[in-house]
C-alpha positions as CSV (number, residue, x, y, z in Angstrom):
1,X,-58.3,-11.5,169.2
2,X,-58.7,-15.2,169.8
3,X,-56.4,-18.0,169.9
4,X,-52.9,-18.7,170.3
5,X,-50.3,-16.6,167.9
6,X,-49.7,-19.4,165.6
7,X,-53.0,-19.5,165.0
8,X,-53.7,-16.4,163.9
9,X,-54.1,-15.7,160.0
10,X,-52.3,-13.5,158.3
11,X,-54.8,-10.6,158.7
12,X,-54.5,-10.8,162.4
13,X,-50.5,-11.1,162.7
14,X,-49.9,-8.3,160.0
15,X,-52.3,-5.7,161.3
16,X,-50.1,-5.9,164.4
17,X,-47.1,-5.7,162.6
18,X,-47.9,-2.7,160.8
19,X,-50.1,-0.9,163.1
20,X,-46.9,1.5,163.7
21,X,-43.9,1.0,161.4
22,X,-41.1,3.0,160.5
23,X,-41.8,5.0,157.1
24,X,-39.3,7.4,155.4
25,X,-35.7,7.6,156.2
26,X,-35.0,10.9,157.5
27,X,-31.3,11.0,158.0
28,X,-30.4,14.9,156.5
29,X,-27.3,15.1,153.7
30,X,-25.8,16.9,155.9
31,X,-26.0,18.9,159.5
32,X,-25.6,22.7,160.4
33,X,-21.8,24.0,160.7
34,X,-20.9,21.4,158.2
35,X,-20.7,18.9,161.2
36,X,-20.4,15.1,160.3
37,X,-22.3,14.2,163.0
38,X,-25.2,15.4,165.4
39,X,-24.9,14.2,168.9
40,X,-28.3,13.9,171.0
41,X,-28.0,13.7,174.8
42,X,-31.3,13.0,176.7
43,X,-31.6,13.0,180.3
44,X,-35.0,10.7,181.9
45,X,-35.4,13.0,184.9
46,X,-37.4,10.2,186.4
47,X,-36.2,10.7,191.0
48,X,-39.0,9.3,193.1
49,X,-41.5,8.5,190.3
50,X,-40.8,4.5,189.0
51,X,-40.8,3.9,192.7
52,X,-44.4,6.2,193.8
53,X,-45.9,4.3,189.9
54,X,-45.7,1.0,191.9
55,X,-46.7,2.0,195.4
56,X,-43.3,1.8,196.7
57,X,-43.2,5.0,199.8
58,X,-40.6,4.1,201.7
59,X,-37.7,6.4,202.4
60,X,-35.5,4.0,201.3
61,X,-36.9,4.2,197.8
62,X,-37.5,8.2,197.9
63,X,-34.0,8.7,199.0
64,X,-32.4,6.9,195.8
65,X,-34.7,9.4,193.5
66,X,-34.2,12.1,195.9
67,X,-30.2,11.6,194.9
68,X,-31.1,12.6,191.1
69,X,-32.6,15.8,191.8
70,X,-30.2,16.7,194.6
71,X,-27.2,15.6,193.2
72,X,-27.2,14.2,189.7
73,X,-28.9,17.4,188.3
74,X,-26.9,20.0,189.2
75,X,-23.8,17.8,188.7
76,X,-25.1,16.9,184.7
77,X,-26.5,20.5,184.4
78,X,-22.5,22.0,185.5
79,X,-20.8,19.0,183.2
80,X,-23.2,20.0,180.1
81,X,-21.9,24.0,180.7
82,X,-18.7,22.9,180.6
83,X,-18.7,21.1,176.9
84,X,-21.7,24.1,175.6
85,X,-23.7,20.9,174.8
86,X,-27.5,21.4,174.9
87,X,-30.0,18.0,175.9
88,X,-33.1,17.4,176.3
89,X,-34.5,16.7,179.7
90,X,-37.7,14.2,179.5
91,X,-39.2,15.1,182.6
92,X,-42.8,13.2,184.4
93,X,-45.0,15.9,185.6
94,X,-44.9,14.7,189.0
95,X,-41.1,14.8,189.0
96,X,-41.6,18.7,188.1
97,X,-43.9,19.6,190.6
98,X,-41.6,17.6,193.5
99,X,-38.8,19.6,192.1
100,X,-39.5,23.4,192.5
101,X,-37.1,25.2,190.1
102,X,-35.4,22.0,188.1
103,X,-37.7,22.8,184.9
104,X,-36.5,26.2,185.3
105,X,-33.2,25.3,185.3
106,X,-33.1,23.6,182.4
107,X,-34.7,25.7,180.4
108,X,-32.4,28.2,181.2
109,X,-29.5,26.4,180.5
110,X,-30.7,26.2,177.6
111,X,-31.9,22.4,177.5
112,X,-35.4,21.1,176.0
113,X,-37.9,19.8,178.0
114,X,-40.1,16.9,177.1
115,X,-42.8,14.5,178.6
116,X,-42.4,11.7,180.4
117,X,-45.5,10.8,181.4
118,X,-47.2,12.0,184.9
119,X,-46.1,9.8,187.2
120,X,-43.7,7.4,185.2
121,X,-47.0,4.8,184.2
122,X,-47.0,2.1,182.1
123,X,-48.9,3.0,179.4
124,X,-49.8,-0.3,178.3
125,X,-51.8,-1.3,181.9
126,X,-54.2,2.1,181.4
127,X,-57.2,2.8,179.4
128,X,-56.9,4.8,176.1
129,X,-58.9,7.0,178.2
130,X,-56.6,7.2,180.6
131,X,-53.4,7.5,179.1
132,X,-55.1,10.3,176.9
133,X,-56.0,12.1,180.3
134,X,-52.3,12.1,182.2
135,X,-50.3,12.8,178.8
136,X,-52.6,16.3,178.5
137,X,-52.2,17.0,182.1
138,X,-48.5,16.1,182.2
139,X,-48.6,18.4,179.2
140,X,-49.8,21.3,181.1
141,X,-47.4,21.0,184.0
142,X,-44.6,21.1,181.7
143,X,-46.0,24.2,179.9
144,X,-46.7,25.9,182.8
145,X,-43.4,25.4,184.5
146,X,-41.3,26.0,181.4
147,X,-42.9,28.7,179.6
148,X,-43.0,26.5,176.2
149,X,-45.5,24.0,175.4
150,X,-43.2,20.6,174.7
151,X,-43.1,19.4,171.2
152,X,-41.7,15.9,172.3
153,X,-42.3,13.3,174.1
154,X,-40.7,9.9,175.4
155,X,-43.1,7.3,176.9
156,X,-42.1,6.1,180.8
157,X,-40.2,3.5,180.1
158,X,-40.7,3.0,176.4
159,X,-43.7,1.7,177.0
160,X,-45.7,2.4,173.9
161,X,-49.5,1.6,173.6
162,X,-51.5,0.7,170.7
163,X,-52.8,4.5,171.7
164,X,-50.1,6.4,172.0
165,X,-49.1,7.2,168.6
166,X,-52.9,8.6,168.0
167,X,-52.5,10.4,171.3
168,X,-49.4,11.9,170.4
169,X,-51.1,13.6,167.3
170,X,-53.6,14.6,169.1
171,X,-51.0,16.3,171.4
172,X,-49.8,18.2,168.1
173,X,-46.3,17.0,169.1
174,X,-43.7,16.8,166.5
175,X,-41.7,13.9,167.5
176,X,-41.5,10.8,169.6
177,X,-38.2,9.0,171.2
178,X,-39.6,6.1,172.4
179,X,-39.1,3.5,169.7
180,X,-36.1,1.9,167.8
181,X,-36.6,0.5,164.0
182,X,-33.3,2.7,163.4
183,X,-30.2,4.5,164.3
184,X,-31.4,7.9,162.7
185,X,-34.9,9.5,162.5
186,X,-37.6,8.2,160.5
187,X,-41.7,9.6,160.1
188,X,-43.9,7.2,161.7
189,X,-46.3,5.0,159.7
190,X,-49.7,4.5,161.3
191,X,-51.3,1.6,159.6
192,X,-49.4,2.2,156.9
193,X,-50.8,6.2,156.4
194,X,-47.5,8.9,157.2
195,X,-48.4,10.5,160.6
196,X,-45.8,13.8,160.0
197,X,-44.6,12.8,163.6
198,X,-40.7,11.8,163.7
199,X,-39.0,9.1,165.6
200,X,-35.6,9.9,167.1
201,X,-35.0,6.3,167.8
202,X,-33.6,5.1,171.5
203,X,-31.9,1.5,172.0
204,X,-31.2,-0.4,175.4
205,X,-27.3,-0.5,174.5
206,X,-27.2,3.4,174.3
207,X,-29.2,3.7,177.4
208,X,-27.6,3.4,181.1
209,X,-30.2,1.4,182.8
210,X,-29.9,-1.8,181.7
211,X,-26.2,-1.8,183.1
212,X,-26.4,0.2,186.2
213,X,-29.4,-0.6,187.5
214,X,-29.5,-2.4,191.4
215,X,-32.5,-3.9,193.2
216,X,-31.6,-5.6,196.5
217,X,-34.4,-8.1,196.7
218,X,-34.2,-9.3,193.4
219,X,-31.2,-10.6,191.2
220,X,-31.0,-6.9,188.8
221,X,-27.5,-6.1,189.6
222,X,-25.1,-3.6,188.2
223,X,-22.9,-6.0,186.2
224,X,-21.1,-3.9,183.5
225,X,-17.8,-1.7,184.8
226,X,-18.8,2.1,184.0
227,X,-15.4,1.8,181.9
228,X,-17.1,-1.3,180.3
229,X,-20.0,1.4,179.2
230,X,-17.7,3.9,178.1
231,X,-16.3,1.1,175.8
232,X,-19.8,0.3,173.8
233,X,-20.9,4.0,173.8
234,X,-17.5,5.5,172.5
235,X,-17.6,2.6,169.5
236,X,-21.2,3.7,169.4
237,X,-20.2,7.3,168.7
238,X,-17.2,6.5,166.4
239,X,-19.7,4.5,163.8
240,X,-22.3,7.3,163.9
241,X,-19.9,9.8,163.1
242,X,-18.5,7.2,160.4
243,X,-21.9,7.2,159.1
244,X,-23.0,10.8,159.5
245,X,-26.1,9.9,161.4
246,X,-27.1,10.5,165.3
247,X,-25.2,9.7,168.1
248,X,-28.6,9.5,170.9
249,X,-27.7,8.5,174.4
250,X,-30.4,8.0,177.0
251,X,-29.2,8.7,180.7
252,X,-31.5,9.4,184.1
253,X,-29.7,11.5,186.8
254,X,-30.0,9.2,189.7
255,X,-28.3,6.4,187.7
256,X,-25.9,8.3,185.7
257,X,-25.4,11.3,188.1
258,X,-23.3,9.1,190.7
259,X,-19.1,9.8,190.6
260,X,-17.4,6.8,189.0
261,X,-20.5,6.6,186.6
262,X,-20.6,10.6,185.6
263,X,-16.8,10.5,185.1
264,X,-17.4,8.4,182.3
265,X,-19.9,10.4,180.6
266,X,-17.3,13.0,181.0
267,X,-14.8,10.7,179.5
268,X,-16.9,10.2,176.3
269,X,-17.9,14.1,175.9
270,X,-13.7,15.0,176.0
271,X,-13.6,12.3,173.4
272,X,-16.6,13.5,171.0
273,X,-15.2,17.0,171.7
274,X,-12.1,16.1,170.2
275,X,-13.7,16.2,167.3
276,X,-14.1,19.6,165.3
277,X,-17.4,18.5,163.2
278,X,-19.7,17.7,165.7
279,X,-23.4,19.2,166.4
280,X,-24.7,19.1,170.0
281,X,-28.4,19.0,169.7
282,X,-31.3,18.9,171.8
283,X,-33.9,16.6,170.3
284,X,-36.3,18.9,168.8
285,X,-33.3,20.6,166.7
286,X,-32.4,17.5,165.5
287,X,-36.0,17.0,164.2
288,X,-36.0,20.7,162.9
289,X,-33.6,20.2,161.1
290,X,-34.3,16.8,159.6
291,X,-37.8,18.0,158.6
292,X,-36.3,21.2,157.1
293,X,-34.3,19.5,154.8
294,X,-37.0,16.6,153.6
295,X,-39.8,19.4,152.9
């Protein structure tokens, strides 16, 4: 690639463009039990990994991912019991070894586990080689720790490479969540050829990051009120169940897992539960089922 983007020709700035694309809409005519709506809870079960990625090993830093695995966990874990609502866990393999039993414990709560990446990487500063390399070992972890090989995955941090779609086939995975051409699922184009692998599309606004998130030495402050975030997500809910689509929230446990923060959460899942025609869904059922009713 040479020059500046304005001056590439149109060979150059469209190959980019559609070197992966959204293809087929695949938002089903309708979801099991008659429900109006399928609501997709994910959980980035990220603790001390963003921080060990960048070299940070203080205990400062440890304790704060520390807090999701100790606390946020089994605090999400008791809340999702409480409302029988099943989500899936994307979980970096180093996070699962740190955490002896936590895969377990989803698993038999009867969540879905997912990759994450090994270490929480940024896919985009490694090699093909390399990304290829921790996304198969991260695989094994995962498989060994749950019992079940994951058919999903979400890259750390959304980053997605010009290789990770290829990678991902070559995984044999069924979906990705990492991208966000839509509000419901779609089959990924991959210059311009169908792949068979869905997106279940993420967005910042449905994500808790972007509001919550605090780093003392720089100016990332937390400046949205939790209630503020229980606003956008309920209105967020209430059109997708307008629309009979996908209600998909992305969450990690040491952001979301704190009191005033988890009491919203627990706000919003009284008011989806007030509805009778709802579907709780991990990820992979949502793609199931989606695929089901499009072959």
């Amino acid at each position: 690639m040479t020059g500046q983007p304005w001056q590439w020709d149109e060979p150059t700035w469209r190959g980019h463009v559609e070197h992966v694309r959204a293809g087929r809409p695949l938002r089903p005519s309708s979801w099991p039990g008659g429900a109006k709506v399928a609501v997709a809870l994910s959980f980035d079960s990220d603790h001390e990994t963003p921080a060990l990625r960048d070299g940070e090993t203080l205990p400062g830093k440890m304790a704060q991912g520390e807090y999701g695995a100790r606390v946020g966990v089994p605090r999400i874990l008791k809340l999702l019991d409480k409302h029988n609502a099943p989500a899936s866990f994307f979980v970096p393999a180093v996070s699962a070894l740190l955490h002896d039993g936590e895969v377990k414990s989803y698993v038999d709560a009867g969540h879905e586990v997912a990759l994450h990446g090994w270490i929480h990487e940024r896919n985009t500063a490694l090699t093909e080689t390399e990304e290829r390399d921790l996304a198969f070992r991260a695989a094994d972890v995962l498989e060994r720790l749950s019992g079940t090989r994951p058919v999903g995955i979400r890259t750390p941090s959304w980053d997605f490479s010009a290789h990770t779609l290829a990678i991902t086939r070559e995984l044999g995975l069924k979906y990705d969540s990492s991208l966000m051409a839509d509000d419901d699922c779609y089959e990924l184009l991959e210059h311009g050829e169908p792949t068979g692998v869905v997106e279940l599309p993420v967005e910042w606004i449905r994500d808790d990051a972007p509001y919550f998130m605090m780093d003392r030495f720089a100016s990332l402050r937390p400046y949205t009120p939790p209630r503020g975030v229980l606003s956008i997500w309920r209105d967020e809910f209430d059109a997708a169940h307008a629309e009979g689509g996908i209600f998909q929230l992305t969450m990690h446990p040491h952001i979301i897992g704190h009191r005033s923060r988890l009491a919203v959460l627990a706000e919003l899942l009284d008011h989806i539960g007030g509805h009778d025609d709802v579907w709780f869904a991990t990820h992979a059922q949502i793609v199931d089922h989606v695929l089901e009713e499009r072959s």
